[in-house]
Wavefront OBJ file of the C-alpha trace (Angstrom):
o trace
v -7.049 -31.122 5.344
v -8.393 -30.312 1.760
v -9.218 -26.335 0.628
v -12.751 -27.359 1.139
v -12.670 -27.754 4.790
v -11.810 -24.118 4.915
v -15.037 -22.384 5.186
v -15.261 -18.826 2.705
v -16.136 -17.032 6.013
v -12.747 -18.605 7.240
v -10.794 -17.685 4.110
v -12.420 -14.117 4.090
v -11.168 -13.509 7.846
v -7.578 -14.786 6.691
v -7.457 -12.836 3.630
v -8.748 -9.704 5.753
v -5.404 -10.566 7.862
v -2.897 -10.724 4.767
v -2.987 -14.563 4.220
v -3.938 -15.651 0.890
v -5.368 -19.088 0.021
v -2.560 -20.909 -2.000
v -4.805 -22.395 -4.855
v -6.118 -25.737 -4.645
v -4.502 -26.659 -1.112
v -4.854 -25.539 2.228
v -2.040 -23.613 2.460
v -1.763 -19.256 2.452
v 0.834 -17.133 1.483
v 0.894 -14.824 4.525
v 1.318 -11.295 2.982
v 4.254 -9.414 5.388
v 4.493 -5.532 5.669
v 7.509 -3.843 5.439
v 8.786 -0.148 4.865
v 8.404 0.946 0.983
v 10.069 -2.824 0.207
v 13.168 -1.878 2.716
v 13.785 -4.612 5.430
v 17.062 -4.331 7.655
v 19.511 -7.410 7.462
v 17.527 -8.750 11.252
v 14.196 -8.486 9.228
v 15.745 -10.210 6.383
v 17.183 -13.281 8.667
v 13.614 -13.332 10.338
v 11.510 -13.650 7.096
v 13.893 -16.524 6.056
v 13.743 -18.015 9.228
v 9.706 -18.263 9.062
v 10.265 -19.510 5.462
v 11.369 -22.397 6.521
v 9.846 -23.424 9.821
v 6.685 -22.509 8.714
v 5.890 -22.342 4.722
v 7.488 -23.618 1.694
v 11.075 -21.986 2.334
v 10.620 -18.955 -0.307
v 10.386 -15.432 0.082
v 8.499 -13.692 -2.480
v 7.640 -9.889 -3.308
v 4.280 -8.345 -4.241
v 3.588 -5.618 -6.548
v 3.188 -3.477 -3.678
v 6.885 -4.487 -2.571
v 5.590 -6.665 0.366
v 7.437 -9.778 1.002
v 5.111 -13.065 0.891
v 5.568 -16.230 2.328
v 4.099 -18.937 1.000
v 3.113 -22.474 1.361
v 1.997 -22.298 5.046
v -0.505 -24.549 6.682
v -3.836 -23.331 7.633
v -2.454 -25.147 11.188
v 0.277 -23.096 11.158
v -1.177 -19.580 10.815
v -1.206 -18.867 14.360
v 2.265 -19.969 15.330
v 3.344 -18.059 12.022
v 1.516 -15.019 13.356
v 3.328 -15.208 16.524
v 6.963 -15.456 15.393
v 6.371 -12.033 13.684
v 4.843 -10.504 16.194
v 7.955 -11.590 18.325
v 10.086 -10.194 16.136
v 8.398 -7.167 15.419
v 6.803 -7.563 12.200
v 3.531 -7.932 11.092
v 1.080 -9.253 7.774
v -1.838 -7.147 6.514
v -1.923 -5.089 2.978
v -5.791 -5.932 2.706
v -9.184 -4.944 2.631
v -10.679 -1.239 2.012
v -7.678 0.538 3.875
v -4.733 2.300 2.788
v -2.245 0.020 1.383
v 1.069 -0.219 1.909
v 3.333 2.639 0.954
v 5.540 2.007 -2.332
v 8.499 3.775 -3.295
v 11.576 3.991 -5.644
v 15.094 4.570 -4.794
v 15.000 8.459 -4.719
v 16.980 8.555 -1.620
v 20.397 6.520 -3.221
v 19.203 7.019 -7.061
v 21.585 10.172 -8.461
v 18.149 10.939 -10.274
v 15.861 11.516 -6.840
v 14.842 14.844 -6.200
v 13.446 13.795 -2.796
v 14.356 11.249 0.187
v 11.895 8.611 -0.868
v 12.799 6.314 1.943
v 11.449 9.164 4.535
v 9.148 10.036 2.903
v 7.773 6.511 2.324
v 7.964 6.003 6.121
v 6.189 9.363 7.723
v 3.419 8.318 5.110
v 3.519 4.520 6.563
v 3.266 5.769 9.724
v 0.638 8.450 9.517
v -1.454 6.834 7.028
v -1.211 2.409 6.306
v -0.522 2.540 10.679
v -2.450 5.614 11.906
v -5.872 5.162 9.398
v -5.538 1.233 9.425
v -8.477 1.060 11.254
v -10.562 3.667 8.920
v -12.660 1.683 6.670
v -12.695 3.418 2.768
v -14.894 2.722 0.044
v -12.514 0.612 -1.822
v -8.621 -0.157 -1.436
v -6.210 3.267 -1.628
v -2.783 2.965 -2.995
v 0.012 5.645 -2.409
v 3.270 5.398 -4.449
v 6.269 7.922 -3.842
v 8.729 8.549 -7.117
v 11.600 10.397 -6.715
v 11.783 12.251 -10.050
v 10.334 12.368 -13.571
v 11.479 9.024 -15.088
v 8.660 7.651 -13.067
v 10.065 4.169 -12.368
v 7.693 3.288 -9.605
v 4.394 5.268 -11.531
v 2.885 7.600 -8.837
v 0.225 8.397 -11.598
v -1.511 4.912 -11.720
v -1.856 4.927 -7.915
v -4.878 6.347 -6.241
v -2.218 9.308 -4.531
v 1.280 9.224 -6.530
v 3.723 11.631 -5.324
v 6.984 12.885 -7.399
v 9.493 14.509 -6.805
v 9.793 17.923 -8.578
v 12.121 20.584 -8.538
v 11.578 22.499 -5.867
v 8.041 20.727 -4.491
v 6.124 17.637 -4.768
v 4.220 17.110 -8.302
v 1.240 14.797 -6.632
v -1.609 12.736 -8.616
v -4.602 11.454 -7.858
v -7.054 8.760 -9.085
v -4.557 6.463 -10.681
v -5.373 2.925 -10.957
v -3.892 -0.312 -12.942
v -4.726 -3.653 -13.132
v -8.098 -5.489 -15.139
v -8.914 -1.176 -15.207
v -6.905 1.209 -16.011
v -6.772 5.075 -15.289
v -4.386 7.594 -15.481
v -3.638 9.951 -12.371
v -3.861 13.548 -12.882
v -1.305 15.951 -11.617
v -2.671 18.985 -9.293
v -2.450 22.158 -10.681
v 0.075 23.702 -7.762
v 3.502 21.944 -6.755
v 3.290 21.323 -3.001
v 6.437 22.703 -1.692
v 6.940 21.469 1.855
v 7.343 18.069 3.491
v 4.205 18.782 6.164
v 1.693 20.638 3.132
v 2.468 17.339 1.655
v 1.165 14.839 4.255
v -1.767 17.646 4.979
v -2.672 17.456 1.455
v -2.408 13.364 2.008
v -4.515 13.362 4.834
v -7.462 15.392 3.427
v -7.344 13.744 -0.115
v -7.849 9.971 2.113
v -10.736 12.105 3.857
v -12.214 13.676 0.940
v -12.339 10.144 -0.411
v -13.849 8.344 3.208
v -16.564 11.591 2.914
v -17.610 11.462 -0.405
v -17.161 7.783 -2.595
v -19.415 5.073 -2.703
v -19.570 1.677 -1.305
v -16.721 -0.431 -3.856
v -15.960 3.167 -5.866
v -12.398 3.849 -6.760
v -11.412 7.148 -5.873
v -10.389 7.409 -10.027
v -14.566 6.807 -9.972
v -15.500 8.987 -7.394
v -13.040 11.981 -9.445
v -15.234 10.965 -12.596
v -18.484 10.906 -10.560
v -17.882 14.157 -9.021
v -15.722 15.865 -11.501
v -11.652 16.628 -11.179
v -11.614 20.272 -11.157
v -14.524 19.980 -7.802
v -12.436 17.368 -6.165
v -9.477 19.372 -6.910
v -10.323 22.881 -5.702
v -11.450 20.951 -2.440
v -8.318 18.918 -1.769
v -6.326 22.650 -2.722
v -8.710 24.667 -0.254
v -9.846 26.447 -3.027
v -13.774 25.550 -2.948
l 1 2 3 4 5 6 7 8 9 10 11 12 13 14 15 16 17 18 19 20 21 22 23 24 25 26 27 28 29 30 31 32 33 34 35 36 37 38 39 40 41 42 43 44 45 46 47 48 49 50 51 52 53 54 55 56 57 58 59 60 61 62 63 64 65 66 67 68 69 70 71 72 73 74 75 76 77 78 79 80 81 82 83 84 85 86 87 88 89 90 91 92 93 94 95 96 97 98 99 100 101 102 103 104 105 106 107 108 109 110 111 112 113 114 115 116 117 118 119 120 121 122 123 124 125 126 127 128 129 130 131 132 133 134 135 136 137 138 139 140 141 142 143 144 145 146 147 148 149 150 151 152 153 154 155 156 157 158 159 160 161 162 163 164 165 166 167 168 169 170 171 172 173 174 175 176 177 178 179 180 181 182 183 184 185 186 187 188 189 190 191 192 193 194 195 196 197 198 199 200 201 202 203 204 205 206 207 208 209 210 211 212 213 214 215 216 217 218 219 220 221 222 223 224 225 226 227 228 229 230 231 232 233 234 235 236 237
């Protein structure tokens, strides 16, 4: 089977389920979830055993810190899908959602100033898992740093969070990629763990409520203005 028996609406669907066409061949890279880029030693031996029943035998890593699989079949996609699901795991990291969660090492790094890993997973839970069925006007990317060094850059994400003596320094309307723009920081530190996945919460609502069809949020800030969107987001409108 050639790429061009695969119809666009076919490819679309795929792509909507984390498999991405593998150029020029009818094979996808099937996009694979996993916790801020941290996979236990079972999810480890799973991901290589799918490698190599079902795609090219590699393991790769997106941006994003999800691991990819690629080089498997269009035929394949279903059995592929069912081995995961069998062993608990599961593809996505498309479409107009919340993305998957990145984060640094905060939680082993002698630098973090906050447990990234737990952090990382409350938000994947609440937020990629809990809104993945909330549609958005464009993609929304969280990233959680675990100090000032920055290494994983919460302020070109669309919600960055860092870690900040005594608080959480969070950003918002960071973007990178063909565009660029810079997060801003909020003018108050967020000092606890739950104000923190309120503020979250609202700032993903704020964003469902008020940008446009295919608008970054770093456009709908610019549209609206930062200091409005900011005052709302800090209950201060």
């Amino acid at each position: 089977m050639s790429s061009l028996t695969i119809s666009p609406e076919e490819e679309k669907r795929l792509k909507g389920l984390g498999f991405i066409n593998n150029k020029n061949t009818d094979n996808f890279s099937a996009r694979v979830i996993t916790g801020g880029g941290r996979l236990t030693a079972d999810q480890m031996d799973t991901l290589s055993s799918a490698a190599r029943q079902f795609g090219d035998g590699h393991v790769v890593f997106t941006t994003r810190l999800c691991a990819e699989i690629p080089g498997i079949p269009y035929e394949k996609i279903e059995a592929f899908s069912a081995y995961l699901d069998e062993h608990g795991m599961a593809t996505g990291g498309t479409g107009n959602l919340v993305r998957p969660i990145v984060c640094c090492k905060a939680t082993t790094c002698k630098y973090g100033l906050l447990d990234s890993y737990a952090i990382a997973e409350q938000l994947h839970r609440r937020f990629y898992l809990g809104y993945h069925q909330v549609p958005l006007p464009h993609k929304f990317k969280i990233a959680v740093g675990g100090c000032p060094n920055s290494c994983i850059k919460p302020d070109l994400n669309d919600l960055g969070i860092m870690g900040w003596r005594g608080g959480f320094k969070v950003f918002i309307g960071g973007r990178w990629g063909k565009k660029h723009s810079e997060g801003r920081a909020l003018s108050r530190i967020i000092p606890t763990e739950e104000e923190l996945y309120a503020l979250v919460e609202k700032t993903i609502l704020y964003y469902k409520e008020n940008g446009q069809p295919g608008e970054r949020f770093c456009e709908t800030i610019a549209r609206i203005g930062f200091e409005t969107v900011e005052k709302a987001l800090l209950g201060e409108a």
